[in-house]
C-alpha positions in Angstrom: -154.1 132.9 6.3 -151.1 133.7 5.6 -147.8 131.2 5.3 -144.4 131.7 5.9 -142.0 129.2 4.7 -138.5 128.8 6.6 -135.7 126.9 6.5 -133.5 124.9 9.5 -130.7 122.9 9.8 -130.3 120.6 12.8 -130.9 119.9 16.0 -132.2 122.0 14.9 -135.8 139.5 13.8 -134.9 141.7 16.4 -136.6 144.7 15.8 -135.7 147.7 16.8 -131.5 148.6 18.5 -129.6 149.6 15.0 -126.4 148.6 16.4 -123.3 151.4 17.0 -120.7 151.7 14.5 -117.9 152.0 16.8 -115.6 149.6 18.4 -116.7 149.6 22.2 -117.2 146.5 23.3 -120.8 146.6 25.0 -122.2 143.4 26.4 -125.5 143.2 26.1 -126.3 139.8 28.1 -124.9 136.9 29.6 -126.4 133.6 30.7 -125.7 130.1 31.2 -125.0 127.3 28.8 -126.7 124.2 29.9 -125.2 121.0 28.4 -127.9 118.6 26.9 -125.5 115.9 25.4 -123.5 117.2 22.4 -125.8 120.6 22.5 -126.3 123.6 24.7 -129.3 124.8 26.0 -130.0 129.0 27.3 -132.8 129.9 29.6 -135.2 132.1 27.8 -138.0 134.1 29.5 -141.5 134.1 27.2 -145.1 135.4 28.6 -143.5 135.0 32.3 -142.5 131.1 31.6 -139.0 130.5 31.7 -138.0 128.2 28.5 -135.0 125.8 28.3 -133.9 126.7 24.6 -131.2 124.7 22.1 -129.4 127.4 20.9 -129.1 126.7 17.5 -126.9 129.2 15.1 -127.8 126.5 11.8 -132.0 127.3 12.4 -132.8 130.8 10.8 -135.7 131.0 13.2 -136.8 130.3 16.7 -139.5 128.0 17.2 -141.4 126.7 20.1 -141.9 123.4 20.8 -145.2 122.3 20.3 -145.5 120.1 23.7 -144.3 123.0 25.3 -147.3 125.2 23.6 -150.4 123.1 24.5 -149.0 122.6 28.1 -148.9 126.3 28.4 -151.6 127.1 27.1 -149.7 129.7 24.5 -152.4 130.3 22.1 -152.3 129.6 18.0 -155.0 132.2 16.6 -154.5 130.6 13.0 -153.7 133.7 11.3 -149.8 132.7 10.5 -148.5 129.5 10.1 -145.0 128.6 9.1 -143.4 125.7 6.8 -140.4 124.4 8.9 -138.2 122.8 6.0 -134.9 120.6 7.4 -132.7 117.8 5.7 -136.2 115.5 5.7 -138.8 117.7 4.4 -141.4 119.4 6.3 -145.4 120.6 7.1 -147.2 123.8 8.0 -147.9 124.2 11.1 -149.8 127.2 13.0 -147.5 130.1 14.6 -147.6 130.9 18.7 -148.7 134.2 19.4 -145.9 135.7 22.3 -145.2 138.8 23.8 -141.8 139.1 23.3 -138.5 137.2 24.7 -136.2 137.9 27.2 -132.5 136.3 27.1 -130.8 137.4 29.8 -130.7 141.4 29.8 -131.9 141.3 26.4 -135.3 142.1 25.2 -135.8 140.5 21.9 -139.2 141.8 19.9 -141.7 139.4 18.8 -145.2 138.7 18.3 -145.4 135.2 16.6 -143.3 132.4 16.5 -143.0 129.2 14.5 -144.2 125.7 16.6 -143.1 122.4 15.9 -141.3 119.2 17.3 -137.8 119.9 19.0 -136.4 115.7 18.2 -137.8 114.4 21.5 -134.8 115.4 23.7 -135.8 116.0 26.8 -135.6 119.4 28.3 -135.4 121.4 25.5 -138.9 123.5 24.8 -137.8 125.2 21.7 -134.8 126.8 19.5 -133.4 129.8 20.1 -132.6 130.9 16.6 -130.7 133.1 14.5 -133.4 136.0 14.0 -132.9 136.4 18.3 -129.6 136.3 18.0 -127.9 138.2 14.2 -127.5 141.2 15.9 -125.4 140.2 18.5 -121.7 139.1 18.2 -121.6 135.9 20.3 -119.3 134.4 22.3 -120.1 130.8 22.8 -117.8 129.6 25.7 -118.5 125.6 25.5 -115.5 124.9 27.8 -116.3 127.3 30.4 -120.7 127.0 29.8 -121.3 130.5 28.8 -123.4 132.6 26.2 -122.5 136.5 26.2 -123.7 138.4 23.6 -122.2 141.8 22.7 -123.6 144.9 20.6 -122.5 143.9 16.7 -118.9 146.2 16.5 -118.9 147.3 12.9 -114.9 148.5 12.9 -111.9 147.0 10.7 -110.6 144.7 13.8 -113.1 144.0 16.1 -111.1 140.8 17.8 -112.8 138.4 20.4 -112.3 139.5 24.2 -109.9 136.6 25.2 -107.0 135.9 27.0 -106.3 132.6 24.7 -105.4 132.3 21.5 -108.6 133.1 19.0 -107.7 131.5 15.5 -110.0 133.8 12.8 -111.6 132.1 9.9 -111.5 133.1 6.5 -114.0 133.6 3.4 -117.2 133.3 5.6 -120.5 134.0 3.3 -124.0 135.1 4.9 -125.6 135.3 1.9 -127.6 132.0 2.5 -128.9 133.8 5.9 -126.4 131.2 7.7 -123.1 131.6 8.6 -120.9 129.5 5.9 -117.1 128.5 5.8 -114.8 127.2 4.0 -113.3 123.9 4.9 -111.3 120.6 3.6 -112.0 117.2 4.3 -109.2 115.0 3.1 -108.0 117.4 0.9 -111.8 117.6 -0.9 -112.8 121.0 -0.7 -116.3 121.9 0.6 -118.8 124.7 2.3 -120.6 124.0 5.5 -122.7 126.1 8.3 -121.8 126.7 11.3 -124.4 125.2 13.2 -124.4 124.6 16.8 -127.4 122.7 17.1 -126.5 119.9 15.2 -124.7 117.2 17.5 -122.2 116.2 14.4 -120.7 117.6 11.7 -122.7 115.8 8.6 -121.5 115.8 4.8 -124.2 115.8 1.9 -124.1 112.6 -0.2 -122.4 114.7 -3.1 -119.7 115.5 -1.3 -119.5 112.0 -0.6 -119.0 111.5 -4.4 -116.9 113.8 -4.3 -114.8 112.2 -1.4 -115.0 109.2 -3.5 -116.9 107.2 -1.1 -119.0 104.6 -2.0 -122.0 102.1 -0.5 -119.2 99.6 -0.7 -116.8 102.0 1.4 -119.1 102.5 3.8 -121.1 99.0 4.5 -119.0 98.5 7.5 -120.3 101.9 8.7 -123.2 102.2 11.5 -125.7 103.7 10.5 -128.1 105.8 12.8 -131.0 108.1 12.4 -130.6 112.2 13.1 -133.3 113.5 15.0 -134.3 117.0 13.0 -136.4 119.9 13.5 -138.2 119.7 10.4 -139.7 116.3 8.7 -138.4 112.7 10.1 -135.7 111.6 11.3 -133.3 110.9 8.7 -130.2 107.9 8.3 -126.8 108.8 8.0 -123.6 107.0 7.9 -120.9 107.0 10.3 -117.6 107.2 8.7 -113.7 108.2 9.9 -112.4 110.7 7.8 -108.3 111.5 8.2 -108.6 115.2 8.5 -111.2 117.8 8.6 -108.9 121.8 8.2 -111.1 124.9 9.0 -109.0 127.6 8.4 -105.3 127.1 9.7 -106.7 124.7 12.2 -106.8 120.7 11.4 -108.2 118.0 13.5 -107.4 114.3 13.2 -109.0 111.0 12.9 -112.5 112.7 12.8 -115.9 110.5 12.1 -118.0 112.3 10.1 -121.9 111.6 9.3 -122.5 111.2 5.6 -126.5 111.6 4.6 -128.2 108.8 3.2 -130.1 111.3 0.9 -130.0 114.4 -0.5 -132.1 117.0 1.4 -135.0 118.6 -0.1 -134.6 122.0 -2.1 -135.0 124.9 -0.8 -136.6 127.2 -3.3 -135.8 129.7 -5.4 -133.0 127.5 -6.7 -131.2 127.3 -3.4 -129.9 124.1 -1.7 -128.5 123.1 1.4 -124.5 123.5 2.0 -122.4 120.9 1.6 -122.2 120.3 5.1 -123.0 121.6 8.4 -120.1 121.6 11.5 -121.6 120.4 14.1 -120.7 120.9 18.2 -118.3 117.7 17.5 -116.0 120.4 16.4 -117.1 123.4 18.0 -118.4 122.2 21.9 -114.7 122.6 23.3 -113.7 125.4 21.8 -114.5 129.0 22.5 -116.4 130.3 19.3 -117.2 134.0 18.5 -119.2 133.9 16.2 -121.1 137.7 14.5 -123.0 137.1 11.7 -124.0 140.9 10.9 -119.6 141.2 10.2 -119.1 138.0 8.9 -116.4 137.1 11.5 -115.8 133.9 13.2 -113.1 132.8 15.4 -111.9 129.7 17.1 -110.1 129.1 20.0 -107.1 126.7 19.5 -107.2 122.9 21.6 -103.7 121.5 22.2 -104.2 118.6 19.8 -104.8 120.9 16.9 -102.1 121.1 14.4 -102.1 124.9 13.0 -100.8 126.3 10.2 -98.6 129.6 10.2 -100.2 132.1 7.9 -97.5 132.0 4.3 -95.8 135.1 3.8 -96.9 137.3 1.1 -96.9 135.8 -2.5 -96.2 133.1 -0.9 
């Protein structure tokens, strides 16, 4: 049999359509965003069933949810299975076989897809990860509930469609298969992913260190246990940090979960980042977000404080 091992974040390929090189902007879908708590959920069309999915730009697969697979009947034929690792470990478990995915207009290609538990919210049958959705630039509308996703534009300045202002984040890396970004917390530097099925934004405990925060720093904090994807649920900390900057963009008296424990390795000598941002952040905002370019951009909130770019040399 064989075993695929993959890795998620919180809650949490297309094959075929090469993507255009030019700068049209082609929209290739558009559905609803359905607001479960903190996280948004798209409907998703698999073997005729229509699936409530988080969409979840932190897990670098889709899964199923495996309620959702025995009530349906979606059969296992034990030839795959998949190793869901998150922030608490994780187990094999035996792929779905599917004919394919609709999202909206989109036909997304796939035969087999990774099951396992979905944290026990309720109406949400699976993840809707970043292997349906890397070649697509997204447009997440949170304020205004809506998922469009456009052909990937390949050209110099490709800027989001908007009539507000979009604020464009610098020194993003893919090379983790996430999207990562640079960003300061209380002056500390540190990498996170963008990660839109995670509720919170959540710090490592090395960055803690880092922070200079200690058990003695935090006893006052409550403590509470994340719901994941992968392995148990996990305790974090919940502490107030003074600022959190990503990019030119800075947001005030923000609390922050801090892990309790480092999570597990990888393999192959990667680790997690330092931090995922979470839909605290990210939920009111308007967030394009094209992982095949590397771009993100924010849209401003009126509380933010936002830096002027420095003039050159400067």
């Amino acid at each position: 049999m064989r075993r695929g091992i993959i890795a998620c974040l919180f809650l949490p390929m297309l094959a075929g359509c090469q993507q255009g090189s030019g700068c049209d902007l082609v929209k290739a879908a558009e559905v609803p965003l359905d607001a479960k708590g903190a996280l948004f959920v798209v409907p998703v069309t698999i073997g005729g069933h229509r699936l409530h999915m988080l969409l979840d730009t932190g897990a670098q697969r889709s899964v199923l949810d495996e309620g959702t697979v025995r009530r349906l009947g979606i059969p296992q034929d034990g030839r795959t299975a998949t190793v869901m690792v998150g922030v608490a470990g994780g187990s094999p478990k035996l792929d779905a076989n599917v004919d394919g995915m609709l999202l909206g207009n989109a036909s997304i290609s796939v035969d087999r897809m990774p099951v396992s538990t979905t944290g026990g919210i309720p109406g949400i049958e699976g993840v809707l990860g970043l292997d349906s959705l890397r070649d697509y630039d997204l447009d997440i509308d949170g304020p205004n509930r809506m998922l469009t996703l456009y052909r990937v534009r390949w050209c110099d300045r490709a800027e989001p469609p908007w009539n507000e202002a979009a604020v464009p984040i610098e020194g993003i890396s893919t090379r983790m298969g996430w999207m990562q970004m640079p960003f300061e917390i209380d002056g500390v530097a540190a990498t996170g992913a963008v990660d839109t099925g995670a509720s919170f934004t959540t710090i490592n405990p090395r960055i803690a260190r880092r922070l200079g925060l200690t058990d003695q720093a935090m006893a006052d904090d409550r403590v509470i246990k994340l719901h994941v994807v992968a392995g148990e649920d996990t305790p974090a900390r919940v502490h107030r940090f003074k600022t959190i900057r990503i990019g030119p963009v800075t947001a005030h008296n923000v609390s922050i979960l801090v892990l309790a424990r480092e999570p597990p390795a990888l393999g192959g000598g990667r680790q997690f980042e330092d931090a995922v941002i979470g839909q605290d952040l990210l939920r009111n905002r308007r967030v394009w977000f094209s992982i095949r370019t590397g771009r993100l951009y924010l849209s401003r909130r009126d509380n933010d404080t936002v830096a002027e770019p420095s003039a050159p040399g400067h």
